[in-house]
Every structure is written in structure tokens, then in C-alpha cells.
ZAMARGU-4260 file (C-alpha; in steps of 0.2 Angstrom, whole numbers, plus 5000, padded with zeros to 4 digits):
<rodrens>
0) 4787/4895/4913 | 4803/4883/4918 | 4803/4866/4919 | 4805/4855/4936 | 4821/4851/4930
5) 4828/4869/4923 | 4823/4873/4941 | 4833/4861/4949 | 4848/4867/4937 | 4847/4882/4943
10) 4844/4881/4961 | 4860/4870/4959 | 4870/4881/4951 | 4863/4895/4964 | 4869/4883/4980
15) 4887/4882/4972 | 4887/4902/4971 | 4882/4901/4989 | 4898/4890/4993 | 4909/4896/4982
20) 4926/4904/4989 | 4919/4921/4980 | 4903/4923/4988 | 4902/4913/5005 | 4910/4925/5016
25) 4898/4936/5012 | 4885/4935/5024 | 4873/4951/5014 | 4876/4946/4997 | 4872/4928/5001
30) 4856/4934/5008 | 4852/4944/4993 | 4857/4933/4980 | 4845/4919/4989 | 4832/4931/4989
35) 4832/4936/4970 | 4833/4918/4964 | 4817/4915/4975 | 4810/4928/4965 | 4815/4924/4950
40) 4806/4906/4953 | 4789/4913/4960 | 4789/4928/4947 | 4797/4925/4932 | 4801/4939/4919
45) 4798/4952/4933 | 4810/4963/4946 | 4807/4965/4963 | 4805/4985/4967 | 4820/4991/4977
50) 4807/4996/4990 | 4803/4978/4993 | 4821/4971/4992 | 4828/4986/5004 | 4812/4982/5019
55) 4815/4962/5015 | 4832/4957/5015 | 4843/4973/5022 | 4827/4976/5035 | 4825/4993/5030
60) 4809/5003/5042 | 4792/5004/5031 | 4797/5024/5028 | 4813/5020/5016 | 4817/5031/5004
65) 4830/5028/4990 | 4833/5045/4987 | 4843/5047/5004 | 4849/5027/5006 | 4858/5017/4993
70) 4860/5002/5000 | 4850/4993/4987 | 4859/5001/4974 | 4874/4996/4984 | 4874/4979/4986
75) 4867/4974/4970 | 4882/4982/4961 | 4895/4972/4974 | 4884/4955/4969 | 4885/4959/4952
80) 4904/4964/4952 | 4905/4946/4962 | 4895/4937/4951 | 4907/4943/4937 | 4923/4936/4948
85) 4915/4920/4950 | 4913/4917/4934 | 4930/4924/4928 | 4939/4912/4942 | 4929/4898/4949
90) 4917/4895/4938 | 4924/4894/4921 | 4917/4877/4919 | 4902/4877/4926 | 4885/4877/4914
95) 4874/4888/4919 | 4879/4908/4921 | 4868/4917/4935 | 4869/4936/4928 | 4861/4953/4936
100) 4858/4964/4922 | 4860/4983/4926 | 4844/4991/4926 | 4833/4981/4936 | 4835/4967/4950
105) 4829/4952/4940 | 4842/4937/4939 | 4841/4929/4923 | 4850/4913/4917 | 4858/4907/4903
110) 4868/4890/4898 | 4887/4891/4893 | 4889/4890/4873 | 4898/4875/4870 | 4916/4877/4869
115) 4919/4867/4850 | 4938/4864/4847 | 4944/4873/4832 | 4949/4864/4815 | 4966/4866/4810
120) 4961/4873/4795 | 4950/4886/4804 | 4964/4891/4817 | 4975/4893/4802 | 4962/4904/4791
125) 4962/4915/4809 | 4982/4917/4808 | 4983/4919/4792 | 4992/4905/4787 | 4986/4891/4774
130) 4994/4876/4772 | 4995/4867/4756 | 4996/4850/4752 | 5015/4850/4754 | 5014/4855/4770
135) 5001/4844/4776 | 5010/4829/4770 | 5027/4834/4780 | 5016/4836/4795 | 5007/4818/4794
140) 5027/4811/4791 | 5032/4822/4807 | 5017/4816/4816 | 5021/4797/4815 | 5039/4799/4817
145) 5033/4811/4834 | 5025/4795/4844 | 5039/4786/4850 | 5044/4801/4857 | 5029/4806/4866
150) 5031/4789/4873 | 5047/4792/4881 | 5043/4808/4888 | 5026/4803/4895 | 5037/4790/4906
155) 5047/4801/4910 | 5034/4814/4919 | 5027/4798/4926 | 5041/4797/4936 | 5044/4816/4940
160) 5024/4817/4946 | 5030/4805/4958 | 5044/4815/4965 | 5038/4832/4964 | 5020/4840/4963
165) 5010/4855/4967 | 5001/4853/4983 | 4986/4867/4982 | 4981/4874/4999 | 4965/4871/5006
170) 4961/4884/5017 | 4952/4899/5015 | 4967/4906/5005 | 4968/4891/4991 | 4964/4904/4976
175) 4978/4914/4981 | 4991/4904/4987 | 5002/4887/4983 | 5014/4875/4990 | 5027/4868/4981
180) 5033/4852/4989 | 5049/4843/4981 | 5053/4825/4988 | 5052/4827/5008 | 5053/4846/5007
185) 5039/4857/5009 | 5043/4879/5005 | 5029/4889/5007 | 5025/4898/4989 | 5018/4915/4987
190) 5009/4923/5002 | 4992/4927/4998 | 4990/4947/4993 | 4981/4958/5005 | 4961/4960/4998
195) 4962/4975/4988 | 4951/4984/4998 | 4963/4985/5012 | 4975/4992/5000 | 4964/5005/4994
200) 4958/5011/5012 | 4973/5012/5020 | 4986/5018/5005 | 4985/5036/5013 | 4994/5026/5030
205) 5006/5017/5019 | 5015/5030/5010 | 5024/5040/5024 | 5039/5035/5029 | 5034/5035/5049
210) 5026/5023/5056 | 5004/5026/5059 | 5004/5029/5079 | 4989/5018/5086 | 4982/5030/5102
215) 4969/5020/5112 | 4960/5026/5126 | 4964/5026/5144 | 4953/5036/5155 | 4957/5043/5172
220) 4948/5033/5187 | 4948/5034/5205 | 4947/5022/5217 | 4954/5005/5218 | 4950/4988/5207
225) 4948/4978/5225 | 4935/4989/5230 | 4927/5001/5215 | 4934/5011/5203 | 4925/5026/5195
230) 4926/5039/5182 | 4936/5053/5189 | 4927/5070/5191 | 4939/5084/5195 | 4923/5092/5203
235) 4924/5079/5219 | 4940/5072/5215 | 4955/5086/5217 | 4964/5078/5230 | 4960/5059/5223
240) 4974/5047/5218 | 4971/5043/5200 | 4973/5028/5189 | 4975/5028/5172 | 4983/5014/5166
245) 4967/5005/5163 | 4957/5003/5148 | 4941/4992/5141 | 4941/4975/5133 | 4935/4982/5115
250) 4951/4995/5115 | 4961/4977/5117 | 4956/4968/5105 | 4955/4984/5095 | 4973/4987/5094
255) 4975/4966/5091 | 4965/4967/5075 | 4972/4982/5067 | 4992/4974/5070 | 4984/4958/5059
260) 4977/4971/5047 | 4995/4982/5046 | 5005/4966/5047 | 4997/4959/5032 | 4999/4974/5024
265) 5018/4975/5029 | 5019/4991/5039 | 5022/4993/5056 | 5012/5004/5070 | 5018/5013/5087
270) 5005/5012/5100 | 5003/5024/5113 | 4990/5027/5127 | 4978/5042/5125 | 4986/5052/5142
275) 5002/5050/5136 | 4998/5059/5120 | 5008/5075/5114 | 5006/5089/5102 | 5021/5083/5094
280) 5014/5067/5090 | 4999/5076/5082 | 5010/5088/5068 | 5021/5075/5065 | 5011/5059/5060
285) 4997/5049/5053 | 4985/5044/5070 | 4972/5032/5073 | 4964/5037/5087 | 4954/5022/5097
290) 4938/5026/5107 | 4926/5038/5114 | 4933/5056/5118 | 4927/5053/5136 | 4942/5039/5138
295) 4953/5049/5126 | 4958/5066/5130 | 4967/5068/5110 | 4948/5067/5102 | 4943/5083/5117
300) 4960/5092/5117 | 4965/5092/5101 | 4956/5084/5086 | 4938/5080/5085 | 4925/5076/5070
305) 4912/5090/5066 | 4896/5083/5062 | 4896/5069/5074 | 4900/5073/5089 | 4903/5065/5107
310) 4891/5073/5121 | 4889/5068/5138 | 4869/5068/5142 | 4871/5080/5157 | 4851/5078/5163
315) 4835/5066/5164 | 4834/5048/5166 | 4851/5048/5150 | 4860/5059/5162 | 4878/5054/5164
320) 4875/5042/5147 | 4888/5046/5131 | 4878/5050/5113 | 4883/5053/5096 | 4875/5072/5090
325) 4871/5073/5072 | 4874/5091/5068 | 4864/5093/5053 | 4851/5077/5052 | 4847/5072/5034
330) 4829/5065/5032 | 4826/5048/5039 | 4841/5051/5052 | 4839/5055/5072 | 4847/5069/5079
335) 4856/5058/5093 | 4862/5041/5093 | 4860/5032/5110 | 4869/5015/5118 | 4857/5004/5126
340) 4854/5010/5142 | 4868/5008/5154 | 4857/5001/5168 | 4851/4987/5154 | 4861/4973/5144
345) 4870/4983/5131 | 4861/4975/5115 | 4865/4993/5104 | 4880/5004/5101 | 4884/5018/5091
350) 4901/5022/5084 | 4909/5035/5073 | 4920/5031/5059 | 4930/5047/5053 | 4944/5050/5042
355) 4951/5069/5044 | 4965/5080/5042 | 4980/5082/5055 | 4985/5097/5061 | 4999/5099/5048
360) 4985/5095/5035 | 5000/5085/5027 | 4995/5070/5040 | 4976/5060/5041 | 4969/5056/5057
365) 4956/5041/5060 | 4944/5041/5073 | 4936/5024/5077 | 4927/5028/5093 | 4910/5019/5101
370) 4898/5026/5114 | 4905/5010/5124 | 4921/4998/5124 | 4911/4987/5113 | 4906/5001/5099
375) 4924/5004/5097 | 4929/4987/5095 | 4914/4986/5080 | 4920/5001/5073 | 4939/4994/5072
380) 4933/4978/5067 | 4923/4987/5053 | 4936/4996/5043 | 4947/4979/5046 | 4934/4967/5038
385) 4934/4964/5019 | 4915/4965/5017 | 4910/4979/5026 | 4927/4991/5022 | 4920/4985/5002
390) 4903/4993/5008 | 4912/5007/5015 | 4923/5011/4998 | 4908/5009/4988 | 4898/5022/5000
395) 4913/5034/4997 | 4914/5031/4979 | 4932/5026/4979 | 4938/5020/4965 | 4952/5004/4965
400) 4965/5017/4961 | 4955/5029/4970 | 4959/5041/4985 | 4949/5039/5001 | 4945/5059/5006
405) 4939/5064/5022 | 4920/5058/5031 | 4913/5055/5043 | 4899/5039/5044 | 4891/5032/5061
410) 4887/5016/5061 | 4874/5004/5073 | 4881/4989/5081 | 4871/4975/5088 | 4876/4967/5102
415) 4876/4949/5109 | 4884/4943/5127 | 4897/4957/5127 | 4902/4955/5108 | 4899/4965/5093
420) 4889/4954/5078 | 4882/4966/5067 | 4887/4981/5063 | 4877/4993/5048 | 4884/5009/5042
425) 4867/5021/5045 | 4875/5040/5041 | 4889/5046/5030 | 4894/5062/5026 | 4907/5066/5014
430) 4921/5082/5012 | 4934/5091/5019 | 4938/5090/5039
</rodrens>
């Protein structure tokens, strides 16, 4: 049983984890983390069941099964990994250690050993050197004879310290970089590294010596913006003029946040629309193909993913509605992932994450495609976010040094006024493409 205070330490110590530069962008783990330390309070010495942690922090359905989802597994091994950095970079001085053992999802905490200077006779013991009593009486002469000089110098760095300092950032970015200001000068210091997770994910889009070409979607319409514009339907529309230098909000700000990502990661991209696509451009380079196949003729004509696939619900009260087909559903996965209805609020998405192999096999392609403008904007946004492209890796199994080989994932977006809040990876499959 802990004591009121023990308590208090702790629920301390668990708040500055919660705030810390480590943990706080982290919107999962925080939940977790705040979740086992409630546990660890109202059950102590015991660990919550993974079936219990999956249905009440990540909202798993009552039928979860940890044979076929490892998010539990998952995110206790990214908190753990976290917990470790913490400790190794922003909390080397604080008192108590929070630690998640392997084995179990118990927290436990332990107070820092004391950190008790080292005689001079120990440190010496440790090197190997002794000093005798020769020695020791030259060293207590150099010591007096030292002060007047330590003086002098302490004056002197008084001064400096007044001229010149290290101003350390404050922003998001202050553990990974400075600014070195000298008298009414300021240079900024070293630019922050990209999160290694970026580096890992997009290395096989890094290493050519072309540029990636970005192709986003432009679907063909007919009509005119004043009075209505529709989907063209070469059925009724032979004769029609067509538009197709249009295309939708999520495709925008989709091609915005991959240049941040690709500038921080210094490469540059080509962008290109979808009907302007070639075959050439398809042997020769790395692609990242942005949206659905029915606004991007590339994902129809000439490369597509294989086990889930675009189809076009052709009758009943779907009909005309875009879904995502699972080829072969694995327990606990549906057959067909459906948008909100397109005569509702869109409040659900679905959208395919795929990494395959060009047509040159030499070359990868990355499809990052919703069921609407807004899916594929989550799914952008989801292998260009820290958290969720760590979740991604640790899914795939990729190592830090690590290759990221071909798959294929869908994940589920939720949707609030237009924008996409929440997105949860739901099925991955893994191998060749």
C-alpha cells in the first residue's frame, strides 16, 4: 500500500511525463500512460489484461482478439521506448523513474540512487593510479598557489557572459536546436534533424538521383462551375466539353504537406496532374500517387494495389458510392470499407496506404488514396505525421536501419466539419506487390 504522499510523488512525476517535449505530442501514448498509472493506484502489484487496455483506452469492439491486432503490444513497446528517451534526455535529474517492464502492463516506480561524488582516492583506485604522500603535498602547494588564478579567470567569464551567451530555443524544437547570439548578432545554429521516422520511411525516395514525381488527382467533369459540374460518364457524355483541371481541397493540401515533409528532408518533388500522366513517367521514377482511382486515371490504367481495391458500387441504395474491397478478409475485418453516405455529413472515410513496385521493379510507387477528397488528405497526412508513421514502421517491423518493403494497410478516418481528426490504421498486409 503507498502512502498519500508516495502517491502524490508519483502522480507528479506522471504529469511532468505528460508535459514533457518526449511524450506530449503524443496524443495515444499520453492516453495510455494515464491510464496505467490509474491502474497502478487502484490495483497495485497487478497488470491490466491486454483485453481490458485494448476495449478501454484504444476502443477496441468487445470481440477483440490479440491474435489478429497488436495494438496493445504496439503501443506499450512505443511508450516503453519513450519512457526510456525521457529518461535518457529530459529527465536525468528528476527523482522518481516511471518504468514499464516487458512482460506485463504494470508500471512500477523506483526512486533515483543518489548520485554520491567520488573521493579522490576512490577515482584514483578506478584508474589505477595512487598517489603517495609526495604527491598529495605538491597538489595542496599547487592548490593555494591556483586561487588567485581562478579569480582572475572567473572575472574574466563574468564579463564574456555579458557579451556573448547561448540563447536556447523555446519552441517545439528546443531539444534539437540552438541559437548562438554574439553581442547584437543573432545566427541561427543547427537546424533541427528530421524525426528519424521520416528518414526511415522515405529513404527508398531519397536515394535516386531523380526527383519523386507527386501525381495527384484531376478527374474529368462536365458542365460548368456557374451552373453544376458532374462526373463525366463517357456513356451520356460523347459529345460533352470536358473539364479537367479541377481537383478537391484534400488533393491540395495533400501535395502542401508532403513538400514540408520533402523539404525537411532536403529533396525536391515534381508535381504533375493525374491526366497528364505518361507511361514514361511510370518506368522511369519513384511516384506518389494522390487519390482515389476514380479521379486518377494512373491507379486504373496502369498501377493498382491487389488486395484493397477501388470499386464503384454499381447497385442499391450505395450505387454510384466509391468502396475499398478487401480481397482476402482476415478475422475481425469486413469485406468492404464504406464512406459515410454521400447523401449524409461525411463523418467516416476509408483510405489505402500502399507501398509497391514500379513497372521497372527498380522504382516504388506510393498510393495514398481515400474514398473521398478528405480520406486522401488523412492518408497523406498519415505517413507525414511523426506519431502515426512510428505506428506504421512498428506495424511493418522496420527496423531504424531497416528497409520499408511493400504493403498495403487501410486505415479509418473520422471526420469533423470537413477535416480529417483521427485517423486508425484498421488492416495491413505485408509482401511483395
Amino acid at each position: 500500500m503507498i502512502t498519500v504522499t508516495e502517491r502524490d510523488q508519483q502522480l507528479a512525476q506522471i504529469e511532468r511525463l505528460l508535459a514533457s517535449y518526449t511524450l506530449h505530442r503524443s496524443k495515444s501514448l499520453c492516453k495510455l500512460l494515464q491510464y496505467l498509472a490509474k491502474d497502478s493506484w487502484e490495483h497495485p502489484g497487478t497488470s491490466p489484461k491486454e483485453y481490458q487496455i485494448a476495449t478501454e483506452v484504444f476502443r477496441r469492439q468487445d470481440h477483440f482478439d490479440p491474435r489478429f491486432d497488436s495494438v496493445v503490444r504496439v503501443q506499450t513497446g512505443r511508450l516503453r521506448s519513450k519512457l526510456e528517451e525521457y529518461y535518457g534526455r529530459e529527465g536525468t535529474d528528476d527523482q522518481i523513474i516511471v518504468e514499464l517492464p516487458k512482460g506485463n502492463y504494470a508500471l512500477i516506480y523506483r526512486q533515483r540512487a543518489p548520485n554520491v561524488p567520488k573521493t579522490r582516492e576512490e577515482t584514483a583506485a578506478e584508474s589505477g593510479t595512487y598517489p603517495t604522500a609526495e604527491n598529495r603535498s605538491r597538489r595542496k602547494s599547487f592548490s593555494a598557489a591556483r586561487w588567485p588564478i581562478a579569480l582572475v579567470l572567473t572575472a574574466i567569464l563574468a564579463v564574456a557572459a555579458d557579451r556573448s551567451f547561448v540563447h536556447l530555443a523555446s519552441d517545439a524544437h528546443a531539444a534539437d536546436r540552438f541559437f548562438v547570439r554574439k553581442g547584437n548578432d543573432a545566427h541561427a545554429g543547427i537546424e533541427p534533424a528530421p524525426p528519424l521516422a521520416y528518414r526511415v520511411f522515405w529513404k527508398g525516395f531519397l536515394a535516386s538521383t531523380q526527383e519523386p514525381w507527386v501525381i495527384f488527382s484531376n478527374a474529368a467533369f462536365v458542365g460548368r462551375p456557374d451552373t453544376g459540374m458532374r462526373y463525366f460518364n463517357p456513356a451520356r457524355d460523347a459529345n460533352a466539353l470536358i473539364l479537367d483541371h479541377y481537383t478537391g481541397v484534400g488533393e491540395v493540401l495533400a501535395v502542401h504537406t508532403l513538400d514540408k515533409v520533402f523539404d525537411a528532408l532536403h529533396q525536391n518533388l515534381r508535381v504533375k496532374r493525374g491526366r497528364l500522366f505518361s507511361l514514361d513517367d511510370a518506368k522511369n521514377n519513384d511516384l506518389i500517387l494522390i487519390g482515389a482511382p476514380a479521379e486518377n486515371p494512373p491507379l486504373l490504367e496502369i498501377l493498382s494495389t491487389q488486395q484493397f481495391v477501388f470499386k464503384q458500387i454499381t447497385n442499391g441504395v450505395r450505387a454510384g458510392n466509391v468502396a475499398i474491397m478487401n480481397a482476402h478478409p482476415q478475422p475481425g475485418e469486413s469485406a468492404m470499407y464504406l464512406a459515410t453516405p454521400s447523401d449524409h455529413l461525411l463523418t467516416e472515410d476509408y483510405s489505402v496506404v500502399a507501398l509497391i513496385k514500379g513497372l521497372d521493379r527498380l522504382h516504388s510507387v506510393l498510393i495514398l488514396a481515400g474514398t473521398t477528397t478528405i480520406g486522401t488528405q488523412a492518408a497523406v497526412e498519415y505517413v507525414c505525421q511523426q506519431n502515426s508513421l512510428e505506428q506504421l514502421l512498428l506495424r511493418l517491423s522496420v527496423s531504424n536501419s531497416g528497409e520499408v518493403k511493400p504493403f498495403e494497410a487501410v486505415i479509418r478516418v473520422k471526420v469533423a466539419k470537413g477535416v480529417p481528426v483521427e485517423s486508425e490504421l484498421i488492416a495491413l498486409r505485408k509482401g511483395p506487390a
